[in-house]
ChimeraX commands (.cxc) that place a marker at each C-alpha (Angstrom):
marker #1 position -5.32,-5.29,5.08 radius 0.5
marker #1 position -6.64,-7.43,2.31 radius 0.5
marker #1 position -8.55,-9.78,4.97 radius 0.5
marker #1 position -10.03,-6.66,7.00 radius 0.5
marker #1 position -11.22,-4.84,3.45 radius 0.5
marker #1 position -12.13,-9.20,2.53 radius 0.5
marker #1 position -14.35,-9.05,5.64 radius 0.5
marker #1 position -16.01,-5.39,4.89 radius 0.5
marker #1 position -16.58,-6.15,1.43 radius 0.5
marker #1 position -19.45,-9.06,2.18 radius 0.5
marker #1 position -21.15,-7.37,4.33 radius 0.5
marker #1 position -21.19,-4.19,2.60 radius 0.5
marker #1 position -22.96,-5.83,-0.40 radius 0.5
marker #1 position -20.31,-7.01,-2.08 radius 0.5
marker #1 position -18.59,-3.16,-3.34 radius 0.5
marker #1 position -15.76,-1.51,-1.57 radius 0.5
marker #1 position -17.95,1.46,-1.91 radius 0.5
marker #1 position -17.28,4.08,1.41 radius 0.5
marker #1 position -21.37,4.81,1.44 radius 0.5
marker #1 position -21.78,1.05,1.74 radius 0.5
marker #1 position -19.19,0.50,4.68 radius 0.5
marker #1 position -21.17,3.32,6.48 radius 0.5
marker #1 position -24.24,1.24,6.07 radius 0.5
marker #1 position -23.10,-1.70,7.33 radius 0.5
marker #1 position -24.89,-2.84,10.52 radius 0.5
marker #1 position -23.77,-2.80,14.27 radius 0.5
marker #1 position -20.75,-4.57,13.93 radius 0.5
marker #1 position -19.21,-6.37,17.34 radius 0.5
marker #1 position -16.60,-4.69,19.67 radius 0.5
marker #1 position -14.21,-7.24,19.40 radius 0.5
marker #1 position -14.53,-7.57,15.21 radius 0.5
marker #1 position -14.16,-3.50,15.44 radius 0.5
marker #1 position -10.73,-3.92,17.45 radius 0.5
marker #1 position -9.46,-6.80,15.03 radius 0.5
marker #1 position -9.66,-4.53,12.02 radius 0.5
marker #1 position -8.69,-1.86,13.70 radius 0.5
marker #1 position -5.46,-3.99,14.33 radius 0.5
marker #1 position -5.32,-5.52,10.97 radius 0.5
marker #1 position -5.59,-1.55,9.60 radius 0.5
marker #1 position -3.04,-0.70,11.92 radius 0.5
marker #1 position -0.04,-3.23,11.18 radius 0.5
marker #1 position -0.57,-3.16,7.52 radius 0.5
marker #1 position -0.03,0.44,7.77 radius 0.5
marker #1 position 2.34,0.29,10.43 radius 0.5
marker #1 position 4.31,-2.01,7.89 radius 0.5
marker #1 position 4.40,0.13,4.81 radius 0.5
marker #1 position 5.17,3.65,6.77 radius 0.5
marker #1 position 8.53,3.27,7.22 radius 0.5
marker #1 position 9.59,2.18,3.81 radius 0.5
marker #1 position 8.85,5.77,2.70 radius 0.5
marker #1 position 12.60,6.97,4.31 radius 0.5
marker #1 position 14.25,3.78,2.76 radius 0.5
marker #1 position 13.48,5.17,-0.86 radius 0.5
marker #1 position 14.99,8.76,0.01 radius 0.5
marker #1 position 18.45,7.82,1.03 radius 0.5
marker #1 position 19.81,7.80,-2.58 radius 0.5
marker #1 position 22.62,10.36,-3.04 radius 0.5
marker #1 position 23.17,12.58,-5.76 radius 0.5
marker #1 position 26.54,10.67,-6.67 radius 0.5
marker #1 position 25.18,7.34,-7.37 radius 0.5
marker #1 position 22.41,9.10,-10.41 radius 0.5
marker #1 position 25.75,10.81,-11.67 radius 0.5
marker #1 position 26.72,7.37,-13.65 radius 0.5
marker #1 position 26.11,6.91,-17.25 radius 0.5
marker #1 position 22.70,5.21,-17.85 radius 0.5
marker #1 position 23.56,1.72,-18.96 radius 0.5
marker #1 position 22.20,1.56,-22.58 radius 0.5
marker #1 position 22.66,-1.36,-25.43 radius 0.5
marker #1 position 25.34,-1.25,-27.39 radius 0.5
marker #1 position 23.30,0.03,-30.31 radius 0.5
marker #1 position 22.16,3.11,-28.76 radius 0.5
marker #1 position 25.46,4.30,-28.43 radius 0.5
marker #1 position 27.01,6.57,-31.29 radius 0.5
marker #1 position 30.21,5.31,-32.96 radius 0.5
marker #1 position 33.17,7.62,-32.10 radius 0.5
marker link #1:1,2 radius 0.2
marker link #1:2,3 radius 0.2
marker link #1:3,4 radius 0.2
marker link #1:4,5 radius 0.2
marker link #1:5,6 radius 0.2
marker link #1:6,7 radius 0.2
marker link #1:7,8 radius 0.2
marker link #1:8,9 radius 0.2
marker link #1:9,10 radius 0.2
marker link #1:10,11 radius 0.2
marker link #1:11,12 radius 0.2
marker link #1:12,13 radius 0.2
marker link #1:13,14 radius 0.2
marker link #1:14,15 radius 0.2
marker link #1:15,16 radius 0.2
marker link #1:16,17 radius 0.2
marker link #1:17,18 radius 0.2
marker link #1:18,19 radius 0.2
marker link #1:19,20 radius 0.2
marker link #1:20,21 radius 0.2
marker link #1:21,22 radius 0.2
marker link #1:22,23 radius 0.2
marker link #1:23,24 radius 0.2
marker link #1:24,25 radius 0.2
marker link #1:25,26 radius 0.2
marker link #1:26,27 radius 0.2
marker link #1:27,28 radius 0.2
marker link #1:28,29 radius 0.2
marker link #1:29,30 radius 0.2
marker link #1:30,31 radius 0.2
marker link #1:31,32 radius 0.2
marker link #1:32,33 radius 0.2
marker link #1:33,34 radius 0.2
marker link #1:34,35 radius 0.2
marker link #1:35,36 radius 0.2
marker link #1:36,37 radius 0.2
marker link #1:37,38 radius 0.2
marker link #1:38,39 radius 0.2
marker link #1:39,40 radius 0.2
marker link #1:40,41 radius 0.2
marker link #1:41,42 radius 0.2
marker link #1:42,43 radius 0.2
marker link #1:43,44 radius 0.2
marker link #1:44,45 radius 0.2
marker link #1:45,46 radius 0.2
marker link #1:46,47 radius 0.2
marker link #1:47,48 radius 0.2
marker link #1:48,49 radius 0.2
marker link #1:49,50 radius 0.2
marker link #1:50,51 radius 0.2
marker link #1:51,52 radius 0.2
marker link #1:52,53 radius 0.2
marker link #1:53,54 radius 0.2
marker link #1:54,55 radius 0.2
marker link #1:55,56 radius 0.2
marker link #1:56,57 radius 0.2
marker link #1:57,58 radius 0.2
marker link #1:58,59 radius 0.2
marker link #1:59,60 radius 0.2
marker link #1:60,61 radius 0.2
marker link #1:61,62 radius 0.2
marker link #1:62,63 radius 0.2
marker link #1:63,64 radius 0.2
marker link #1:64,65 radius 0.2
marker link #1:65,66 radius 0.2
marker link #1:66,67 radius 0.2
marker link #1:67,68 radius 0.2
marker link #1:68,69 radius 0.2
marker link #1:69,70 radius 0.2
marker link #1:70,71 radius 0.2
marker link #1:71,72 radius 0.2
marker link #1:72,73 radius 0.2
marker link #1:73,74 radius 0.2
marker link #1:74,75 radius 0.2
view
């Protein structure tokens, strides 16, 4: 993704501003396809790590937090 937004941002007068990309010239089939893949796998990359994060249970937050020893109140 970074090259892809790399190549937009030169040609787009050096901002990363949407009304600039708009205004950038005819830009070539092939170029169009590349960022479209580059776009793609980046995306297709980060997706799935959304589910990864969710499959915490409710008994592993049930431990004590794990505080320094001078937190904790005499008994």
């Amino acid at each position: 993704m970074l090259v892809a937004l790399m190549y937009l941002y030169f040609p787009a007068g050096n901002t990363f501003d949407i009304q600039a990309f708009h205004n950038i010239p005819k830009i070539a089939l092939t170029t169009q396809i590349l960022l479209f893949i580059a776009f793609f796998l980046s995306f297709a990359v980060k997706v799935p790590m959304w589910p990864v994060h969710t499959g915490c249970r409710m008994p592993t937050w049930k431990h004590r937090p794990v505080v320094p020893w001078y937190w904790r109140r005499s008994p």
